[in-house]
C-alpha positions as CSV (number, residue, x, y, z in Angstrom):
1,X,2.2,-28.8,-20.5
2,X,-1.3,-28.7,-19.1
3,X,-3.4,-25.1,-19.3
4,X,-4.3,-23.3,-15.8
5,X,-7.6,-22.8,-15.5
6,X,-8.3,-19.9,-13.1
7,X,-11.9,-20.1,-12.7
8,X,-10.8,-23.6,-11.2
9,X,-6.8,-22.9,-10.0
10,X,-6.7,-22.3,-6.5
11,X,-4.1,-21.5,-4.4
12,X,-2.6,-23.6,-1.8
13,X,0.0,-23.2,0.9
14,X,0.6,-19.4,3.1
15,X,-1.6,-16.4,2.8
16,X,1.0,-13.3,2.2
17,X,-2.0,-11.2,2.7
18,X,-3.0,-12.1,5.5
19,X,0.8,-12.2,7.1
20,X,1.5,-8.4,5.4
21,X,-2.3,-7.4,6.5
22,X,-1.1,-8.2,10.5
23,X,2.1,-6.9,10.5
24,X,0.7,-3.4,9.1
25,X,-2.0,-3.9,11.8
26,X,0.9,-4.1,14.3
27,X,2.7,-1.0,12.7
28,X,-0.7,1.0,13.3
29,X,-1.4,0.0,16.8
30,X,2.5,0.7,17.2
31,X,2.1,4.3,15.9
32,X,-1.4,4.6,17.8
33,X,-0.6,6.3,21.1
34,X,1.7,9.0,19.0
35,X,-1.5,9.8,16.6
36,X,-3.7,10.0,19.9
37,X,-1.7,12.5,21.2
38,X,-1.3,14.5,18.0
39,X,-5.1,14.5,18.0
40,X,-5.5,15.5,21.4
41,X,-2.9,18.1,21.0
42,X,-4.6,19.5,18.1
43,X,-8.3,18.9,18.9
44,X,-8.7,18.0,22.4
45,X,-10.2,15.1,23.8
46,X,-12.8,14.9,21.0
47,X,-9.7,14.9,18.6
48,X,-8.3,12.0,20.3
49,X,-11.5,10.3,19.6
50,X,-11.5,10.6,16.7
51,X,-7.8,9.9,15.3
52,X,-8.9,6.7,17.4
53,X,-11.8,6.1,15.6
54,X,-10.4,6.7,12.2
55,X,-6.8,4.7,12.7
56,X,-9.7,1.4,13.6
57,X,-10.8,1.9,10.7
58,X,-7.7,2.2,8.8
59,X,-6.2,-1.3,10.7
60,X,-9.8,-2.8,10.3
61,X,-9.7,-1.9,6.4
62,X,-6.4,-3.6,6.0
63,X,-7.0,-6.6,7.6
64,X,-10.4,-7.4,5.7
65,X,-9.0,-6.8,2.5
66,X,-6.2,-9.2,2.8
67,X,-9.2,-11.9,4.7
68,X,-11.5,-10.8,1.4
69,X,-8.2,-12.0,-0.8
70,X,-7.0,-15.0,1.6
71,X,-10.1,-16.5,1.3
72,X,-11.0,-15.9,-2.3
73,X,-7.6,-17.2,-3.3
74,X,-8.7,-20.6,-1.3
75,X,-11.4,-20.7,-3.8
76,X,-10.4,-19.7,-7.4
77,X,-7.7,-17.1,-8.7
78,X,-10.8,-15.6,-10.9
79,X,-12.4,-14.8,-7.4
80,X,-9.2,-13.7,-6.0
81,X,-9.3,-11.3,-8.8
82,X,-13.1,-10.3,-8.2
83,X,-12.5,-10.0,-4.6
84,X,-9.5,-7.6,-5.5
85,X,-11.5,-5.4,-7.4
86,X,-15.2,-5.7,-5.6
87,X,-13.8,-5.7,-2.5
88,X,-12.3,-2.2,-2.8
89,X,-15.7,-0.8,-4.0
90,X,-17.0,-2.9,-0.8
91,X,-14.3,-1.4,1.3
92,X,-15.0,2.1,0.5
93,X,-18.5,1.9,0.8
94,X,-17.8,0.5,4.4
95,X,-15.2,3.3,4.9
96,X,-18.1,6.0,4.1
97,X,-20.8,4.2,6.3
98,X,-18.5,4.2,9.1
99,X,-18.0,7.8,8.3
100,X,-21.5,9.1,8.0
101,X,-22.9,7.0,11.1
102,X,-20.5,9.3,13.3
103,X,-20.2,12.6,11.3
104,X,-22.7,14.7,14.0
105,X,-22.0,13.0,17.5
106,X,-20.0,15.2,20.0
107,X,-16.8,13.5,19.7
108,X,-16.2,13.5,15.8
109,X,-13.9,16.6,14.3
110,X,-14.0,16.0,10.6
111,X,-11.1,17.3,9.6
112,X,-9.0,15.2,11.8
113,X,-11.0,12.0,10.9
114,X,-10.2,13.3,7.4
115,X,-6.6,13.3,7.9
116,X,-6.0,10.3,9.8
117,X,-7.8,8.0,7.5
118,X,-6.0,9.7,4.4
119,X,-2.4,9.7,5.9
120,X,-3.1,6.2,8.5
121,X,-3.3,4.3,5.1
122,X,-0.8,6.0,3.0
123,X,1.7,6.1,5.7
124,X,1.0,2.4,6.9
125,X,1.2,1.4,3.4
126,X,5.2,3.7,3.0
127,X,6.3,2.3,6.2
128,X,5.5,-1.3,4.8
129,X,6.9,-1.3,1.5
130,X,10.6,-1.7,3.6
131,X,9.2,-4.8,4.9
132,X,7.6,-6.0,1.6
133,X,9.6,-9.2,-0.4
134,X,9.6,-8.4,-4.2
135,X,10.5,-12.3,-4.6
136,X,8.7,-14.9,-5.6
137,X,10.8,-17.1,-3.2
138,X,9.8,-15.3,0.1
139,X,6.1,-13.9,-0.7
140,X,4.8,-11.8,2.0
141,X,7.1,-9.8,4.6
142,X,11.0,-10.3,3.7
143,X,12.5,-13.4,5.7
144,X,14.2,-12.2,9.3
145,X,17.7,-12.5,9.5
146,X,19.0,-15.4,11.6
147,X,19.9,-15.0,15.0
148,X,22.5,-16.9,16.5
């Protein structure tokens, strides 16, 4: 039996990430209008804006964390690992930039940008865990049912 290296090992075939990463990019752009509303509803037009702004963020977030994984994984499993933990620190950092360029203009209400990044990723990440394979065999999204 030969040793895995990990610093050498990379991994070959689909990207799970990336295929979990779009479909919880489709839920969020699927849930979009309804958050726009609430924000609109709640906060006017600048509220709209806003829960707008913030659920970009929140689909923008996801997607580069599983592009940061996808492509460290194509590497080495040790940068997979690095990207995993690095990439979070990098990915808040990002969140808080994107956050403090907007903070004073017109169209930003904090508390609803608050809220909608805070319950856009928790929520997205709920609704996904239905969709979510626990098996080795199907890694990624669960397999679709056959039509016939």
């Amino acid at each position: 039996m030969t040793a895995v290296d990990p610093l050498t090992q990379r991994l070959e075939g689909p990207q799970p990430a990336m295929e979990v990463a779009r479909d919880l990019a489709r839920r969020g752009v699927l849930i979009g209008p309804v958050l726009v509303c609430l924000g609109a509803v709640f906060a006017g037009s600048a509220g709209a804006a806003t829960v707008a702004y913030a659920l970009a963020i929140v689909i923008l977030n996801f997607l580069l964390a599983a592009f940061m994984l996808a492509r460290a994984a194509q590497i080495s499993l040790a940068l997979m690992g690095a990207a995993a933990l690095m990439g979070f620190v990098i990915r808040l950092a990002l969140i808080f930039l994107a956050v403090m360029l907007v903070k004073d203009m017109s169209w930003v209400r904090l508390v609803p940008l608050g809220i909608t990044l805070i319950a856009a990723h928790l929520g997205l990440l709920f609704w996904e865990m239905r969709y979510i394979s626990g098996s080795l065999a199907y890694p990624g999204l669960k397999p679709h049912p056959k039509q016939y």
